[in-house]
Structures are given as C-alpha cells and as structure tokens.
C-alpha positions in Angstrom: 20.8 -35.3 -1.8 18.6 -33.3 -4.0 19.2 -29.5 -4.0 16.0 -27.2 -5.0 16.4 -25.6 -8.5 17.5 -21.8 -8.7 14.5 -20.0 -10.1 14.8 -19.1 -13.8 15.5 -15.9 -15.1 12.4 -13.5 -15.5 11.6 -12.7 -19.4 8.8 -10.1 -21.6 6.8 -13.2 -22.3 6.1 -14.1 -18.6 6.1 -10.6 -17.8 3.0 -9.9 -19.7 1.8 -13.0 -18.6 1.5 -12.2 -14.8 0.2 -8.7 -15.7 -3.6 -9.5 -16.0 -5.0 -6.2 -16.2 -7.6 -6.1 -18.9 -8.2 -2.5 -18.5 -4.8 0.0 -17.8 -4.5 4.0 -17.4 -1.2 4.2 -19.7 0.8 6.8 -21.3 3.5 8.0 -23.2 4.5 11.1 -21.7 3.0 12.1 -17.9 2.3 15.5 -18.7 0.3 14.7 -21.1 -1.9 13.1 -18.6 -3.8 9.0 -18.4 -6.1 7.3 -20.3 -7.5 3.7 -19.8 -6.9 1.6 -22.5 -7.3 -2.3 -23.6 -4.4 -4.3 -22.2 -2.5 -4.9 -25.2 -2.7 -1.0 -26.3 -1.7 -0.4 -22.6 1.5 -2.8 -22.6 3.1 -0.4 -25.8 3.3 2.8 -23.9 6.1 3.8 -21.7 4.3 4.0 -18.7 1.2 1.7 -17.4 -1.0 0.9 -14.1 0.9 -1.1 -11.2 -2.0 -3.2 -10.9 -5.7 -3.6 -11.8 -7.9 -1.2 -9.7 -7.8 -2.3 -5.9 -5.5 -5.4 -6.4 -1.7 -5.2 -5.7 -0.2 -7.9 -8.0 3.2 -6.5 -7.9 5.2 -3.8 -5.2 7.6 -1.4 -7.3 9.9 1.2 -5.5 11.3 4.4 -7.6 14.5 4.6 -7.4 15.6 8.5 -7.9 19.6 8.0 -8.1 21.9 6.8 -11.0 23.2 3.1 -10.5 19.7 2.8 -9.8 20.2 -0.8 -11.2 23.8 -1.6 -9.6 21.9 -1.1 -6.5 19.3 -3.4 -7.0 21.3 -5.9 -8.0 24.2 -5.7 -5.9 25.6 -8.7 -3.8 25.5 -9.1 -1.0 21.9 -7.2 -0.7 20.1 -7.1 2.2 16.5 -7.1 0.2 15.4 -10.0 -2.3 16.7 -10.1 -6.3 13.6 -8.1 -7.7 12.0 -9.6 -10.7 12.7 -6.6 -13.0 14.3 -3.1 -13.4 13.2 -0.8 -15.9 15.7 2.3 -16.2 14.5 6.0 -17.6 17.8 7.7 -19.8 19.6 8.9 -16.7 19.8 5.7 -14.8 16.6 6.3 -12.7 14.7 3.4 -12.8 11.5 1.6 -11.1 12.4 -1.9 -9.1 9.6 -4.8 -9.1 8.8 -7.9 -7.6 5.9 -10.1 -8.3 3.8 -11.2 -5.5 2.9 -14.8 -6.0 -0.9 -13.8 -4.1 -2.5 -10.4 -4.9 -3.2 -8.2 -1.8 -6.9 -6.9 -2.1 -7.6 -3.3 -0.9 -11.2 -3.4 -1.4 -13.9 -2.4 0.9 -14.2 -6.1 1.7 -10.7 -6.3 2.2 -8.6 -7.1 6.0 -6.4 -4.6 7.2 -3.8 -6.5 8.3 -2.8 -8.0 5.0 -2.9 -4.1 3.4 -0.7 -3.0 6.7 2.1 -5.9 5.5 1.8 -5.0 2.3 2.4 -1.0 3.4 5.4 -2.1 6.0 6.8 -4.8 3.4 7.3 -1.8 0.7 8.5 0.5 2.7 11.4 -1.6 3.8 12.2 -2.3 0.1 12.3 1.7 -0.4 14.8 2.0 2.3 17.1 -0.7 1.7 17.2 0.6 -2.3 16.6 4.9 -1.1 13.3 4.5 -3.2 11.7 8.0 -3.9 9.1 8.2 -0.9 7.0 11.0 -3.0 6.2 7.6 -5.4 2.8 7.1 -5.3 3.1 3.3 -6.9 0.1 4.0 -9.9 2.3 4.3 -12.8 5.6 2.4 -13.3 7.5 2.4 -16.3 6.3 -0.7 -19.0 9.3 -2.9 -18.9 7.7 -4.6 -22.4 7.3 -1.5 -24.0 8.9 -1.2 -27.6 11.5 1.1 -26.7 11.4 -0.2 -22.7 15.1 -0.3 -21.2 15.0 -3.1 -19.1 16.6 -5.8 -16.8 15.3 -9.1 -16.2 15.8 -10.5 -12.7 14.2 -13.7 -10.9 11.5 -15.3 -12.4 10.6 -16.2 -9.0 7.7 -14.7 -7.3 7.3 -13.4 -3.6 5.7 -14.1 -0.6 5.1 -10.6 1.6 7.2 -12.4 4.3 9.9 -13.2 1.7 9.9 -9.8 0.5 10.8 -8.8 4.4 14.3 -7.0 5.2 16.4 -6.0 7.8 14.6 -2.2 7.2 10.9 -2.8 7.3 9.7 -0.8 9.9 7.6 -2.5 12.8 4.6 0.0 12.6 4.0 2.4 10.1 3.7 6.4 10.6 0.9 7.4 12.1 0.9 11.1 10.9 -0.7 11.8 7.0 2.1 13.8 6.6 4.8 10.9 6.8 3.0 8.3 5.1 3.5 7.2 1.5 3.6 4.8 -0.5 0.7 2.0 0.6 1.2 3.3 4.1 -1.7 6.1 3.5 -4.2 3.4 2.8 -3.7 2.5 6.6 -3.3 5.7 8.0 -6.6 7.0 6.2 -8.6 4.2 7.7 -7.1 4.2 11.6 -7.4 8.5 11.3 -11.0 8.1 9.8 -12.7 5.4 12.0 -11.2 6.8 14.9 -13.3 10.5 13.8 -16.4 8.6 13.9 -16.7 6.2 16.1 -18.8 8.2 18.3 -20.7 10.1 15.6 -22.6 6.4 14.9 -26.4 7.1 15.3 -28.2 3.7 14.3 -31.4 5.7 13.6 -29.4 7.7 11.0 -30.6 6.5 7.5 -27.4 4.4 6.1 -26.3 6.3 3.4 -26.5 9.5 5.1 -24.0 8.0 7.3 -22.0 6.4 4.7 -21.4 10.4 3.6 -20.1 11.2 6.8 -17.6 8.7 6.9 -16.8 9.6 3.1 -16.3 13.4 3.9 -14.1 12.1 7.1 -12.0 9.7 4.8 -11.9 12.6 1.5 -10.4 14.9 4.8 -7.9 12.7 5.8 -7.1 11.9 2.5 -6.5 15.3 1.8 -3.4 15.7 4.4 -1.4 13.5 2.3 1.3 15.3 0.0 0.2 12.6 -2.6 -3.4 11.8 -1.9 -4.6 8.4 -2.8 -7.2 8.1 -5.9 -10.8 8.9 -5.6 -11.7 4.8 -5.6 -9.6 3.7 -2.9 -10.9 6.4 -0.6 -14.5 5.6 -1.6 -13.5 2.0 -0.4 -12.1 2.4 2.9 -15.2 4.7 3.5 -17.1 1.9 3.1 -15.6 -0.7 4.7 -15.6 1.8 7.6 -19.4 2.5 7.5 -20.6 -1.2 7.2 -18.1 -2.1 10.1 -19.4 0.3 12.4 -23.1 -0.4 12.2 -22.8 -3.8 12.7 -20.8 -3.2 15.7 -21.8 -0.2 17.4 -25.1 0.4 18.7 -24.9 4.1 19.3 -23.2 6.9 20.4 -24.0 6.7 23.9 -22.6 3.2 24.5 -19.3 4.1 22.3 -19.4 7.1 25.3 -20.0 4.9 27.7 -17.6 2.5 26.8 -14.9 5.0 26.6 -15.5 6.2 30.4 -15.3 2.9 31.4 -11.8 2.1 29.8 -10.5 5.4 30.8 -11.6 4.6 34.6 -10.5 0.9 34.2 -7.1 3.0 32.9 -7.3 5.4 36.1 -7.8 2.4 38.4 -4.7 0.8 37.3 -2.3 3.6 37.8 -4.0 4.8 41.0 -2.8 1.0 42.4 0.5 0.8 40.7 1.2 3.8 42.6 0.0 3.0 46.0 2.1 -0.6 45.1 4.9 1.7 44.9 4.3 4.0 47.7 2.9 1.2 50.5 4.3 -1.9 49.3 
C-alpha cells in the first residue's frame, strides 16, 4: 500500500518564491521607521511586510521568550511544524506558516473567512505564548543576508489544518482584548452595530460613508495597537455599502428592533407561566 510522501523541507529559494509582494514597507532597524520598497530591495533588510496590503499569505506569531525555536519545534506539539523560524540575537524569534489560499481583508471581503483567520492565529499564539502586543505587519526577513533562520515544512496550510487544541471558539469582544487579526473583527461587529440605526437612505452616500469611517477610526482607536489607516478605511466601506443595500431607514431598523425585543418579551413571559401553571 502506498503511503503519502512527507512534505519536503522548506528552503530561501521557495521562500521568496511564495512571498509575492511586489511592493514591501521594509527596514533595517524599527526605530528608524518604514519605507516601501521594490520586492527584491525589500527581501535584503532585516525586517519586511507579512503580506501585500489587505492579503494574508502567511500567519506569524512573536515569540517573546528564549528557546523561542525549541518551542516551535518540539515534539510532541500540540500546533502544526511551522514552515520557518527566524530568531533575533537573544533567541526571540517570529514563527510562520504559509497558507496555501490567501485570506482577503478587503472591503469586498467575507467576514467569516477573516474571523478563522483571527481565531486560527490566536490559537497558534497560545500554544507557542506568542507576544499578543504583535501587531503581524513586520516580521523578521528569514532571506535576509545576515537572517538567522530555521527552515521547517515546506508544506503549506489549510486554516483548519492550522487548528489546535487552543483556538478559542469566539474571539473577544472588547477592543481592549483583541489583537492580533482579532481587531479586524471586533472593529467591524463594534462599528456596524453604532450605525445601524443612524442609516438615512436620503442621506447623500458619501456623507454617510464618513460617518461610518469616523465610527470605524473610533473604534479603531480603543485598540492598544490600532490597525493601519487602509484596513480601517476598508471595513468602513464594506460597512456602508452593506447597509444601504439592506436597510431602508432608520425607522424600520427601530421598528424592527421593537419587534424582536417584544417577540423576546413574549417568550420569557410564557416560559414563565410554563413554569408556574404547567
């Protein structure tokens, strides 16, 4: 009987294969602050963009202890061989794993993919104690010329593969403990729950695309690591074309919410004569 080959070992050549980003923010030193460059300028500095723009190609969790790479790799694991380790010079290092399909974050993009992606990292972090400050931008160039690096699996993941026994079955719902991809979900749920009844459908469309924006820049601005000035301009409007082609105006959202809260006040009015009378 035929067994399935073991996935190869991961390499710099394939590396920079999988890492299509024509255009990077990269840098030698972070205090010295970002600049985009062309890829191949990009991939010789010591630190370089996760991913190009809105598109997740790849999740990596900073790991903030020494071992950092005994822990990643140790057997038995209860979270997936990552596909690469780059240590700093005191055995920090950042953890990767390819995704074999990019998750979008656009304004076009589904929520429910971005929420998988946000619950599918954050299990990662746990099972390695990943630094939960990381803000997954910048990761450390595993192909740089002076890069200190471990190759793992060549294979890449599936979100569902990428699963453990931590990943949380909802993610926070207050700004203040989201992080990571999680505040990409918890921006849009505290946002578009603000103003749903605000939606006037005589209200010219872009002044109501800059209320949504100035509700999404204030949730935004709860997080201890707030997310970059593209994605919330995103998720504002996904938000605004979602709710005027849904909602027809504030006094049916109203309306609507009365009648849930009654059908709500119904229920529990007869669960408790159920209980009382029989």
């Amino acid at each position: 009987m035929a067994t399935a080959a073991a996935p190869s070992v991961h390499n710099a050549a394939s590396w920079r294969e999988r890492y299509w980003h024509n255009w990077a923010l990269a840098t030698n030193h972070l205090e010295d602050g970002v600049r985009r460059l062309p890829r191949d300028r990009a991939l010789q500095h010591r630190y370089i963009e996760t991913g190009p723009g809105a598109m997740t190609i790849c999740v990596v969790i900073d790991v903030d202890h020494p071992l950092a790479a005994i822990k990643a790799f140790e057997s038995p694991a209860d979270h997936p061989k990552p596909s690469w380790v780059a240590e700093g010079p005191t055995g920090h290092a950042h953890v990767g794993w390819w995704l074999n399909e990019p998750v979008t974050r656009t304004e076009a993009a589904r929520q429910a993919p971005i929420r998988y992606l946000a619950r599918t990292a954050e299990g990662l972090r746990r099972s390695l104690d990943g630094d939960p400050a990381y803000t997954s931008l910048l990761t450390r160039c595993p192909v740089a010329p002076d890069a200190e690096v471990i190759w793992g699996t060549d294979k890449a993941y599936s979100l569902r593969e990428l699963g453990t026994i931590h990943t949380p079955r909802q993610l926070p719902r207050k700004p203040e403990r989201s992080h990571g991809f999680g505040r990409n979900c918890t921006m849009f749920d505290t946002a578009r729950a603000a103003v749903y009844g605000l939606h006037d459908p005589e209200q010219p469309y872009e002044e109501w695309q800059r209320v949504v924006m100035q509700h999404c820049h204030a949730a935004n601005s709860a997080f201890p690591e707030p997310l970059p000035f593209s994605e919330v301009t995103a998720t504002a409007r996904s938000i605004s074309k979602w709710v005027r082609s849904t909602f027809v105006s504030k006094k049916e959202w109203h309306a609507a919410q009365g009648r849930q809260s009654g059908v709500v006040r119904r229920a529990a009015r007869d669960k408790r004569l159920q209980e009382v009378f029989g």
